[in-house]
VEXNULUM-996591 format. One line per 5 residues: number of its first residue (from 1); for each residue y, x, z of N, C-alpha, C, CB. Coordinates in Angstrom, 2 decimals, always signed. Glycine has a CB too. Layout:
NUM) Y/X/Z/Y/X/Z/Y/X/Z/Y/X/Z  ...
// end
This chain:
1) -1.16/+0.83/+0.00/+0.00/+0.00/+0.00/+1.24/+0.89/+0.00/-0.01/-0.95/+1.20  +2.27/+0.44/-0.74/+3.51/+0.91/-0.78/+4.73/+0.69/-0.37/+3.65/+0.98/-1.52  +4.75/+1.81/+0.57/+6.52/+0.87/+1.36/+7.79/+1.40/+0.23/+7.22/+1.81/+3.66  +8.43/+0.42/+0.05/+9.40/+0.69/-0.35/+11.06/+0.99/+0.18/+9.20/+0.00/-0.97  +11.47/+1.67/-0.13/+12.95/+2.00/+0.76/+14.02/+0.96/-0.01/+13.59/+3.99/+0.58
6) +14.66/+0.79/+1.19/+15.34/-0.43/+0.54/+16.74/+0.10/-0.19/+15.70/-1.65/+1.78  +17.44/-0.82/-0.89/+18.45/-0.84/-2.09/+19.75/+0.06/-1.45/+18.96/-2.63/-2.58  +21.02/+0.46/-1.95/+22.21/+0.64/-1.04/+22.26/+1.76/-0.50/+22.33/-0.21/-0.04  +23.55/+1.64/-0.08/+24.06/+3.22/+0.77/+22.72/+3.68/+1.91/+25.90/+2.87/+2.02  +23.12/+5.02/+1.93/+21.94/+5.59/+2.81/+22.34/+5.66/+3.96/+21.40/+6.87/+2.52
11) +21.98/+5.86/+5.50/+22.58/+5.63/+6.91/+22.70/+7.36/+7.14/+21.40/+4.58/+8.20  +23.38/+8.03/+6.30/+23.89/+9.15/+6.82/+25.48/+9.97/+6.46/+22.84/+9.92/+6.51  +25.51/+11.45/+6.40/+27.21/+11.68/+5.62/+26.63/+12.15/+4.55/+28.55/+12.87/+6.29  +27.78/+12.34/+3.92/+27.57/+13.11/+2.65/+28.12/+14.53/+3.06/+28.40/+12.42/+1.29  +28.12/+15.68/+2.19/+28.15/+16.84/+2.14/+29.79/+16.70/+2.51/+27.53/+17.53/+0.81
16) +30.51/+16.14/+1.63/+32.54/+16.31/+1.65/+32.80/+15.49/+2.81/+33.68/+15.49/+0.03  +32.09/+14.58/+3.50/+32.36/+13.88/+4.49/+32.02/+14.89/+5.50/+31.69/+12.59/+4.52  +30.86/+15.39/+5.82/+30.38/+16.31/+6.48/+31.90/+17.51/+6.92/+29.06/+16.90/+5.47  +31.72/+18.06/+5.30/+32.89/+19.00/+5.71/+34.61/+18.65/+5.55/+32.62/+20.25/+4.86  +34.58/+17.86/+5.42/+36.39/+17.09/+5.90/+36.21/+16.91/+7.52/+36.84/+14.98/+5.02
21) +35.06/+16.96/+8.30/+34.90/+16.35/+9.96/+35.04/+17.95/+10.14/+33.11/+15.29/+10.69  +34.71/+19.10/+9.58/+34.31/+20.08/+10.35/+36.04/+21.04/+9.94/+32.48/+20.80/+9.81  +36.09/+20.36/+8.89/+37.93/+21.39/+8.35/+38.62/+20.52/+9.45/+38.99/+21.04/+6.10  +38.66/+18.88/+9.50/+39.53/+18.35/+11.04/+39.37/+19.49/+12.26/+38.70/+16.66/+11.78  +38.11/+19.16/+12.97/+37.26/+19.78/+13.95/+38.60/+21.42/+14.19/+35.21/+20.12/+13.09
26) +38.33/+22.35/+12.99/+38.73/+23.43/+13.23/+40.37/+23.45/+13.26/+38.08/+24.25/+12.33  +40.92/+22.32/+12.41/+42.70/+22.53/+12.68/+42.90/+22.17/+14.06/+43.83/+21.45/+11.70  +42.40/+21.31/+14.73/+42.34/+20.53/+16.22/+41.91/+21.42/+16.93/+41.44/+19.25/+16.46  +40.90/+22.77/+17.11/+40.80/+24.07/+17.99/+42.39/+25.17/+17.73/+39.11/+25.02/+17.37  +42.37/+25.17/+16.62/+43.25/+26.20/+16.56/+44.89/+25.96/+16.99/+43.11/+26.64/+15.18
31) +45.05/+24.14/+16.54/+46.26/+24.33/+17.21/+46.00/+23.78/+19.40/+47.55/+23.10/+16.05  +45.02/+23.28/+19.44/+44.98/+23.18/+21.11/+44.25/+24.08/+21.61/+44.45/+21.94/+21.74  +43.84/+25.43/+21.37/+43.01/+26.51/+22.49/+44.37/+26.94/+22.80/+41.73/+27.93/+21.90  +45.26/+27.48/+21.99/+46.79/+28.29/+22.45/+47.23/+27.58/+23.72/+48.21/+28.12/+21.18  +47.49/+25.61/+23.63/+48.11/+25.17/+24.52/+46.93/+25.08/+25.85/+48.80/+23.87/+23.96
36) +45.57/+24.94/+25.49/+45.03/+25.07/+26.66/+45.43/+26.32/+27.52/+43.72/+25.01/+26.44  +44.94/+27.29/+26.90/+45.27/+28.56/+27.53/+46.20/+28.86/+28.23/+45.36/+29.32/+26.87  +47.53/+28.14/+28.03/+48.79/+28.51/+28.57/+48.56/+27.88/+29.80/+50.11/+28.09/+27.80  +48.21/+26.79/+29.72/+48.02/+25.36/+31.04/+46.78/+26.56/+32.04/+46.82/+23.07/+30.09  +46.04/+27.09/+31.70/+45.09/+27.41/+32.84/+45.91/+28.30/+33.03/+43.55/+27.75/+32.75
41) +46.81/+29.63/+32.49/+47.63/+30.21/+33.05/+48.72/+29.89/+34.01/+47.95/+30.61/+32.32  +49.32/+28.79/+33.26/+49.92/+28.70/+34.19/+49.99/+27.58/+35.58/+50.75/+28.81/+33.57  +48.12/+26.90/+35.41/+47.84/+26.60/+36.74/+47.15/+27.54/+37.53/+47.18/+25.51/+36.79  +47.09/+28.69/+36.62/+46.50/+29.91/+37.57/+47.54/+30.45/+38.51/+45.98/+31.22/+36.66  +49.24/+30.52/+37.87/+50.19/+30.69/+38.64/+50.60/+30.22/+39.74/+50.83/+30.63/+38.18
46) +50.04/+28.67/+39.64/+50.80/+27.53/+40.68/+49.79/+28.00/+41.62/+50.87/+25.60/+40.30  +48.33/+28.13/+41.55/+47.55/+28.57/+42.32/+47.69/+29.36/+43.44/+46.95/+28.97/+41.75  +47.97/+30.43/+42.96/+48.17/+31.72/+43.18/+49.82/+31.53/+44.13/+48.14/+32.64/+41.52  +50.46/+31.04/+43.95/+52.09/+30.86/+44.05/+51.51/+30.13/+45.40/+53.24/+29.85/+42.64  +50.66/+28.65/+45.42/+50.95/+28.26/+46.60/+49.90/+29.01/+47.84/+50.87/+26.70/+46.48
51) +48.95/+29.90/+47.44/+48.33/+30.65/+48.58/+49.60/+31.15/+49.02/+47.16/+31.82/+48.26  +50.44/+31.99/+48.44/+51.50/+33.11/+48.76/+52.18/+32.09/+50.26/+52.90/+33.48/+47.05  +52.65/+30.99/+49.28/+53.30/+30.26/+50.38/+52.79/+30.00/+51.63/+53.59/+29.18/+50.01  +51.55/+29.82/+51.50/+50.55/+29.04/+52.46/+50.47/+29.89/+54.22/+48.76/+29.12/+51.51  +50.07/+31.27/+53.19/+49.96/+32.21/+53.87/+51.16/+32.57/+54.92/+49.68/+33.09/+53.01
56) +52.46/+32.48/+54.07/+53.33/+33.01/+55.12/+53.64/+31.49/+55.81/+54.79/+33.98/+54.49  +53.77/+30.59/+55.56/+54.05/+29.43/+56.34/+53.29/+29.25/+57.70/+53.77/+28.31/+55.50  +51.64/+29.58/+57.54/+50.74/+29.98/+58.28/+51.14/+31.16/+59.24/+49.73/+30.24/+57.45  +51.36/+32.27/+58.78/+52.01/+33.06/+59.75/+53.08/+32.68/+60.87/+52.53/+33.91/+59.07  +54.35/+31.70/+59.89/+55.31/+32.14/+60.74/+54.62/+30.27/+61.85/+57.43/+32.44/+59.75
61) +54.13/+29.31/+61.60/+53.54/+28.58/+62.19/+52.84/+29.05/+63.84/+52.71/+28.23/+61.19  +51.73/+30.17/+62.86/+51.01/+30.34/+64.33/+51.83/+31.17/+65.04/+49.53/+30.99/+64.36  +52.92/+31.98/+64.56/+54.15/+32.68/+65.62/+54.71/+31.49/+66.88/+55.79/+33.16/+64.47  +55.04/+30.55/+66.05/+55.70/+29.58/+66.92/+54.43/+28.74/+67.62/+56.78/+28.57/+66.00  +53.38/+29.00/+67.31/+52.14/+27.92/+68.31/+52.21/+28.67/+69.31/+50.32/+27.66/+67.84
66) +51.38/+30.15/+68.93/+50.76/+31.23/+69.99/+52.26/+31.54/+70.95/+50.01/+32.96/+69.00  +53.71/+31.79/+70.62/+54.85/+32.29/+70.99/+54.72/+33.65/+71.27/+55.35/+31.63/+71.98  +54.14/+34.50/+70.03/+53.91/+35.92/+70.10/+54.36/+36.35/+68.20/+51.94/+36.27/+70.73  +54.27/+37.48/+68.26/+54.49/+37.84/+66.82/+53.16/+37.62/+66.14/+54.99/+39.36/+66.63  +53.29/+37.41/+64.92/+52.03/+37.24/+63.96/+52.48/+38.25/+62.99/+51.74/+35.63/+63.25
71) +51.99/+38.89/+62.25/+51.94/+39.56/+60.92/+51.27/+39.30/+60.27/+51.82/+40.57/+60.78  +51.74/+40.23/+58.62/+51.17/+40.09/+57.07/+51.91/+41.55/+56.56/+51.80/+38.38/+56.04  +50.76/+41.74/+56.42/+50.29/+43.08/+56.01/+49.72/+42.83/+54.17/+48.84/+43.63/+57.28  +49.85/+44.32/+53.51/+48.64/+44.14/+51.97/+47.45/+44.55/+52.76/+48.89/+45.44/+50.26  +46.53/+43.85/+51.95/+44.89/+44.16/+52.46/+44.42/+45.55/+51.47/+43.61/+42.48/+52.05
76) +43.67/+45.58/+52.37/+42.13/+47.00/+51.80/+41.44/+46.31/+50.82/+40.60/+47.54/+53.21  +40.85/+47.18/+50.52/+39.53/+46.17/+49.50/+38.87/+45.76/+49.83/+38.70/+46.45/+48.68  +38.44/+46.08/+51.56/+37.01/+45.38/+52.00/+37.85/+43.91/+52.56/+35.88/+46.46/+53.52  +39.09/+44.28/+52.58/+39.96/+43.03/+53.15/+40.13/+42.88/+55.09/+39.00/+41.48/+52.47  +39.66/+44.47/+55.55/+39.53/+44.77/+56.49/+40.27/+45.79/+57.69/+38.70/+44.87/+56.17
81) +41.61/+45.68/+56.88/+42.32/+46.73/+57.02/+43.73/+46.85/+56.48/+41.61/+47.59/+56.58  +45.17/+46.94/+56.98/+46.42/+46.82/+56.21/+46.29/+47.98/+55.14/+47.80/+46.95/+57.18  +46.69/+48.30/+53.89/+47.23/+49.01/+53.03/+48.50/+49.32/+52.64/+46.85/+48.73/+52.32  +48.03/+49.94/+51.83/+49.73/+50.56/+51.37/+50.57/+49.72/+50.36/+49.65/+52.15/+50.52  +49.77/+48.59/+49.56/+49.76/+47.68/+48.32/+49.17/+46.54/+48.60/+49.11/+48.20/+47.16
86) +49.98/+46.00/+47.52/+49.69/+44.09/+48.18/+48.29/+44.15/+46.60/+52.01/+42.16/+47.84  +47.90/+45.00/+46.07/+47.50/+44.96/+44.85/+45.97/+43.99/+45.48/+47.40/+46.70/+43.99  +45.15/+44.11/+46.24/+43.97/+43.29/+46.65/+44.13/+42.36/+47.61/+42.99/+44.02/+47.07  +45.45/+41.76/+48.13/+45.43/+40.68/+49.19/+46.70/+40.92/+50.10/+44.01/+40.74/+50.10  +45.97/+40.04/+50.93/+46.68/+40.38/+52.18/+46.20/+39.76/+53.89/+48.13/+39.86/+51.81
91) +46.74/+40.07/+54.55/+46.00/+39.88/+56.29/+47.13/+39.26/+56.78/+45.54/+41.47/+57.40  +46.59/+38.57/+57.76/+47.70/+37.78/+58.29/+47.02/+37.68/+59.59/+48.13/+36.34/+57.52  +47.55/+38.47/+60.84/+46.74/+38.73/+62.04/+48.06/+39.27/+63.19/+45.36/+40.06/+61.65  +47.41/+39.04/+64.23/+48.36/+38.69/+65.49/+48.29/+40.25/+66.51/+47.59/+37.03/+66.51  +48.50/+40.59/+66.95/+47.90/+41.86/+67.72/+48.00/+41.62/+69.31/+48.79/+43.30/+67.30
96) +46.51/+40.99/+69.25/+46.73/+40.02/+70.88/+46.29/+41.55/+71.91/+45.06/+38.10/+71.20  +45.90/+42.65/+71.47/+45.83/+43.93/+72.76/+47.07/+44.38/+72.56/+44.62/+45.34/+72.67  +47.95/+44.04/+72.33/+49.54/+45.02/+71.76/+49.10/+46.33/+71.54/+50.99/+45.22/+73.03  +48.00/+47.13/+70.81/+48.20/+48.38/+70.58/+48.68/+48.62/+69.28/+47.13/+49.05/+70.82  +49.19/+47.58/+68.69/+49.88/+48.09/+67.40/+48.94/+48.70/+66.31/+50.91/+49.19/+67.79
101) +47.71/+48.07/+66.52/+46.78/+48.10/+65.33/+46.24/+47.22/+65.21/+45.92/+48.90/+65.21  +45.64/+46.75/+64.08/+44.38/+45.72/+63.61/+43.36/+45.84/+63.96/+44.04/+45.60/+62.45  +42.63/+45.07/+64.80/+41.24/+44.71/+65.20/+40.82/+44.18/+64.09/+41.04/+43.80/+66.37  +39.27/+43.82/+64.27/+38.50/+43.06/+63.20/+38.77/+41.55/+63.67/+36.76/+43.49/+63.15  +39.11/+41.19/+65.06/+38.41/+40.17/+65.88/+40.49/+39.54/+65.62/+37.34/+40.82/+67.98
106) +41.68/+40.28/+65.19/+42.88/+39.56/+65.07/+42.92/+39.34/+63.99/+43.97/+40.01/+65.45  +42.45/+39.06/+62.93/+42.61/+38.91/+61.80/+42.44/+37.31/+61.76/+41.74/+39.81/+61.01  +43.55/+36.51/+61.55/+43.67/+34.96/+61.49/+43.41/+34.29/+60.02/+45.18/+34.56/+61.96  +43.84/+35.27/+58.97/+43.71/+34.64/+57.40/+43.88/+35.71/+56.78/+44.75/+33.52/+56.83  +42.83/+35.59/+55.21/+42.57/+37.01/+54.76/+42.99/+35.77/+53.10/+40.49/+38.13/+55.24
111) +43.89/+36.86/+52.05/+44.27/+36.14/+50.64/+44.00/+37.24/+49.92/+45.84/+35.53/+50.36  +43.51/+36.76/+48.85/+43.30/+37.33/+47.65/+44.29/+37.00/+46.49/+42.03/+37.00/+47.31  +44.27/+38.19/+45.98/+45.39/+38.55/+44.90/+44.53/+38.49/+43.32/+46.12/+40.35/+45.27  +44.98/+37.60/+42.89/+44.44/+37.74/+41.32/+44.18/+38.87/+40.69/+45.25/+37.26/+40.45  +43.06/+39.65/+40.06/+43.30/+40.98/+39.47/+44.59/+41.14/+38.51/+42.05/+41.34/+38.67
116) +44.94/+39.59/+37.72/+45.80/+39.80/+36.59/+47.32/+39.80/+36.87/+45.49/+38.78/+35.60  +47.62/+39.64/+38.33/+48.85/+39.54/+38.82/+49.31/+40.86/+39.49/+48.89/+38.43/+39.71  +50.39/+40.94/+39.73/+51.33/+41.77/+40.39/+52.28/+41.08/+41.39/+52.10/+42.43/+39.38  +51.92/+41.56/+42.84/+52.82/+41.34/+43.72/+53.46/+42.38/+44.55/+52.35/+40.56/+44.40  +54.72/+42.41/+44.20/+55.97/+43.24/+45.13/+56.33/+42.92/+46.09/+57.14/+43.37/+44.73
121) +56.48/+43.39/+47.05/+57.57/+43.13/+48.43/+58.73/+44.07/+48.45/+56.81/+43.38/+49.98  +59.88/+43.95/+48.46/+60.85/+44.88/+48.92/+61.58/+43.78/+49.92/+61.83/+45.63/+47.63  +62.57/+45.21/+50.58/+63.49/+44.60/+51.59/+64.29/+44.89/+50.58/+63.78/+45.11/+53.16  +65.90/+44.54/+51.02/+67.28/+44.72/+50.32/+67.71/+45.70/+49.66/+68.16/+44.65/+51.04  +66.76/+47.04/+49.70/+67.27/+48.39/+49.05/+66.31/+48.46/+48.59/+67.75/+49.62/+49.71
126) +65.49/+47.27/+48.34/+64.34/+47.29/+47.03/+63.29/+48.81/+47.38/+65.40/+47.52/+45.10  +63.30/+48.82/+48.41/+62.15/+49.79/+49.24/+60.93/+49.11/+49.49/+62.64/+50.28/+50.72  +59.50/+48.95/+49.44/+58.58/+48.17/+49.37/+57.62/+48.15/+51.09/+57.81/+48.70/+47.98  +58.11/+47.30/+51.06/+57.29/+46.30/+52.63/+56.01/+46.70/+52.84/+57.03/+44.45/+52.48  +55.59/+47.11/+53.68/+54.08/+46.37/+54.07/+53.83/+45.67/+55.12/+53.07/+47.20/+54.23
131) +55.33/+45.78/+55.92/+54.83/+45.40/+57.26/+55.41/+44.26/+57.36/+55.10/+46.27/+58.42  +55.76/+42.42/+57.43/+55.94/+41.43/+58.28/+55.77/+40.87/+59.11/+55.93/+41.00/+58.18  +56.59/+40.58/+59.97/+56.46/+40.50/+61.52/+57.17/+38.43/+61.23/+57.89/+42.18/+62.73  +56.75/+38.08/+61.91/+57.10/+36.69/+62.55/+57.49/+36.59/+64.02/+55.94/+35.80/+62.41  +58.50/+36.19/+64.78/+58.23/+36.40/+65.94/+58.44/+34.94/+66.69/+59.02/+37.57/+66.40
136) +58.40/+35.46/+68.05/+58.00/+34.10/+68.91/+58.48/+32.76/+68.51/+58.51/+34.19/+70.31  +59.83/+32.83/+67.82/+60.60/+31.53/+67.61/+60.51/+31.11/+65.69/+62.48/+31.88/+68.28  +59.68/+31.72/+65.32/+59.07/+31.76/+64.08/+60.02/+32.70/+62.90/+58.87/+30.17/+63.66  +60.96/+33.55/+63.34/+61.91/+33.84/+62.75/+61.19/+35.13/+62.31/+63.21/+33.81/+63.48  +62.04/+36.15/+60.74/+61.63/+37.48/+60.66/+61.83/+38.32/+61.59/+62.04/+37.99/+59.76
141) +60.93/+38.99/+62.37/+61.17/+39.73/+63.41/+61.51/+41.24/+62.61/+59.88/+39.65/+64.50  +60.92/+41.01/+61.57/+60.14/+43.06/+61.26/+60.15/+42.43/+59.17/+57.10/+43.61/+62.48  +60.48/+43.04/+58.40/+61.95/+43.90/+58.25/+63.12/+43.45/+58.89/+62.43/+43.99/+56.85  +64.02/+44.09/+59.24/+65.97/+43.90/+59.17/+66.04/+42.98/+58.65/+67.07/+44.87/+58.37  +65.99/+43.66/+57.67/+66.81/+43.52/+56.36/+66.04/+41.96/+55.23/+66.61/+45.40/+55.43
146) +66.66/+41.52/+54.18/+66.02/+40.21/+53.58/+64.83/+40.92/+52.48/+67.39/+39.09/+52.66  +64.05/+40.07/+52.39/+62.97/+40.30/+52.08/+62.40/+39.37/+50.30/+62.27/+39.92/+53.53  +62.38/+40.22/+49.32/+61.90/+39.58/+48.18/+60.67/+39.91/+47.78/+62.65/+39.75/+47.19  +60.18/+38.60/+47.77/+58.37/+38.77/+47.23/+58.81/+38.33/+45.58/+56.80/+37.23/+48.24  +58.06/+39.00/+44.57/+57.74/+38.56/+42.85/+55.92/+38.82/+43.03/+58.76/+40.04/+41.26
151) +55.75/+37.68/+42.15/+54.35/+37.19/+41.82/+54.45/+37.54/+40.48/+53.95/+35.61/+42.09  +53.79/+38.04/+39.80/+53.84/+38.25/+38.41/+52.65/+38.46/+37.34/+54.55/+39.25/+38.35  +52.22/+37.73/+36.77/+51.35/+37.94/+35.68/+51.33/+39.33/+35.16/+51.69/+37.07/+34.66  +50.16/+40.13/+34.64/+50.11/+41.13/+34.30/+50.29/+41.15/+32.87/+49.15/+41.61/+34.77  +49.96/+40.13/+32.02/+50.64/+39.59/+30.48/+51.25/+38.84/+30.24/+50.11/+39.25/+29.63
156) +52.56/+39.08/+30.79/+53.49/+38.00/+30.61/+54.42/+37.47/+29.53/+54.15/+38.16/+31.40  +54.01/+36.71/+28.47/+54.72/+36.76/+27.64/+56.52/+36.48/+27.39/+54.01/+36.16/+27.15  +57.11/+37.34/+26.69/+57.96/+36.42/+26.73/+58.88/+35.11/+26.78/+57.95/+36.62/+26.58  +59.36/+34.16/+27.16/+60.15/+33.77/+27.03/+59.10/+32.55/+28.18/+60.82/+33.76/+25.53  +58.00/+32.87/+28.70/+57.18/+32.09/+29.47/+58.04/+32.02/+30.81/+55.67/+32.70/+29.60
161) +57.75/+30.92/+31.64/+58.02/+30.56/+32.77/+57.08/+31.31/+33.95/+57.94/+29.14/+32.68  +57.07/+32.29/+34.27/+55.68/+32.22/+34.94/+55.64/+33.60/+35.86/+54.34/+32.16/+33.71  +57.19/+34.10/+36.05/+56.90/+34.46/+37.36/+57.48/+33.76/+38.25/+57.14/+35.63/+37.62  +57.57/+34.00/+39.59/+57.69/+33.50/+40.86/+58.36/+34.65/+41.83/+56.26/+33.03/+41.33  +59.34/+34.25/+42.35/+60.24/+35.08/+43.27/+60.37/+33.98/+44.57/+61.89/+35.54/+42.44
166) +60.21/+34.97/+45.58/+60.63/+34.10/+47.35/+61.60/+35.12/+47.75/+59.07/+33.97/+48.89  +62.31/+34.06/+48.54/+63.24/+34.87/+49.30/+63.04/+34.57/+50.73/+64.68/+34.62/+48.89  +62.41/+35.45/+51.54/+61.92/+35.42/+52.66/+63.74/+35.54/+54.06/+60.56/+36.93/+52.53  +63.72/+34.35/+54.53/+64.94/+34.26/+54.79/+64.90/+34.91/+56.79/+65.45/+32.43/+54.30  +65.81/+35.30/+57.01/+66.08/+35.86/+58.76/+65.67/+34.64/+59.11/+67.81/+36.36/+59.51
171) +65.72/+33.36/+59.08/+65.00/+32.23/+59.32/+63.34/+32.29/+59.80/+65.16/+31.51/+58.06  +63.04/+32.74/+58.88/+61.68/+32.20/+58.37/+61.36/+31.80/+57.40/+61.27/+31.45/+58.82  +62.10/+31.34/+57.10/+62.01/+30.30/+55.50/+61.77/+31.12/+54.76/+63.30/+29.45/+54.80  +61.34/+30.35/+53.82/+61.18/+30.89/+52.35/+61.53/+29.99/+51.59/+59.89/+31.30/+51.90  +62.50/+30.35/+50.23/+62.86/+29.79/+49.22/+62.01/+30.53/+47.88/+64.39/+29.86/+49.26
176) +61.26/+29.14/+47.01/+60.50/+29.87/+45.96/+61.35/+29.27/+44.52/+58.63/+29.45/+46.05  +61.42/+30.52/+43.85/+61.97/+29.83/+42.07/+61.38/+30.69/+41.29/+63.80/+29.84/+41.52  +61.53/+30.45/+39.97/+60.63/+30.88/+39.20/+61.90/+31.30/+38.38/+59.43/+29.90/+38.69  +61.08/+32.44/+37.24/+61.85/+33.27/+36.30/+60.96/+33.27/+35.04/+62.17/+34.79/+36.87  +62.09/+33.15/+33.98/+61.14/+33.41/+32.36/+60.80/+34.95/+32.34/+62.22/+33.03/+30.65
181) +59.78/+35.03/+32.04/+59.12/+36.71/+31.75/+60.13/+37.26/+31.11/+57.67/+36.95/+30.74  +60.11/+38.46/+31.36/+61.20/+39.10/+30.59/+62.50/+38.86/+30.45/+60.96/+39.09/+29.59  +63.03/+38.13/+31.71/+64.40/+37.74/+31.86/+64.28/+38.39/+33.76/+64.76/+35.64/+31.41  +63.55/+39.05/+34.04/+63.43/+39.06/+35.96/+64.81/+39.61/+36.34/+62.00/+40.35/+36.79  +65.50/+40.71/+35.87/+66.66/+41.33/+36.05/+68.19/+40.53/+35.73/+66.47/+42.49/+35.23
186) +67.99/+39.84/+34.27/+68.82/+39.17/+33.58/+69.61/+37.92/+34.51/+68.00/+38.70/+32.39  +68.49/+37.28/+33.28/+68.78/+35.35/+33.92/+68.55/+35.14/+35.20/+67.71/+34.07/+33.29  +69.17/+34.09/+35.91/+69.07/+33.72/+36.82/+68.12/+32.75/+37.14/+69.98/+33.54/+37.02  +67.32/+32.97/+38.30/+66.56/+32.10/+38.40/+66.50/+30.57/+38.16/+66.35/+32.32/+39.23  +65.33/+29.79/+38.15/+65.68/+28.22/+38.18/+64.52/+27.55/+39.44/+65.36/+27.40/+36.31
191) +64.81/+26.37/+39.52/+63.97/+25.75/+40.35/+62.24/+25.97/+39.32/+64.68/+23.93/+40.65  +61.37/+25.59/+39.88/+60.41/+25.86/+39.12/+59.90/+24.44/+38.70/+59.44/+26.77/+39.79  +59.10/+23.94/+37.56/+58.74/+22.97/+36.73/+57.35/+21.97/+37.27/+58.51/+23.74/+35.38
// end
């Protein structure tokens, strides 16, 4: 017995249908991977931007719980130890024996630094920090002097939004704004987006 296939269009594509879906397909990657990319960058920034904050808010917080100084220090690599560079983190620890060193057992919050970022500290003569102090009434105890943190992407393109500057205030406070790459010296900052 013989089946027969029935009359009419067939239930599949054709070859130019096929490839008109796959020439769409590829204009629709090429113009949205660029804009994806930018978006994970620059929610990698916001990321990254609100640990920074977190961290010192946290500091100058538990200053005013405990009513002792807290610090923030750059971390070691094991994350066990202040450094000389904020390049792997940072510590945020209290020095409850007052000997003016880091225990393992004062260490309150440990942050990690993006490999692809760059973070600076200077005081006012743009001399670079390691040491912040918070003290009893949550204020900067330790530098003097005012204090600027930059967060910065390590490929920053031009004309991008996407570094981040604080101004660590005799307060406590911190004020955060953001700068177009390649304008850090220039333009003046803006609120951030």
């Amino acid at each position: 017995m013989r089946t027969s296939r029935p009359q009419g269009p067939s239930a599949g594509f054709t070859l130019i249908e096929l490839l008109v879906t796959v020439v769409i397909a590829s204009i629709l990657l090429i113009v949205g991977v660029p804009t994806f990319a930018d978006a994970f960058e620059r929610n990698r920034i916001v990321s990254q931007t609100n640990d920074v904050s977190a961290a010192f808010a946290f500091a100058r917080s538990e200053a005013l719980r405990s009513n002792d100084q807290v610090r923030i220090c750059p971390s070691n690599a094991a994350q066990n130890a202040c450094a000389a560079d904020w390049s792997q983190g940072w510590l945020v620890w209290r020095d409850d024996d007052d000997d003016d060193g880091l225990d393992a057992n004062e260490i309150l919050r440990v942050g990690r630094l993006d490999s692809r970022d760059s973070f600076a500290v200077v005081d006012a003569a743009d001399v670079a920090v390691t040491d912040i102090r918070f003290g009893p009434r949550g204020g900067r105890a330790v530098p003097a002097t005012a204090v600027t943190l930059t967060l910065k992407p390590d490929s920053c393109d031009t004309g991008k939004q996407l570094v981040r500057r604080w101004q660590l205030l005799a307060s406590g406070a911190m004020s955060n704004v953001c700068i177009v790459c390649g304008t850090e010296a220039d333009a003046p900052p803006t609120l951030c987006d």
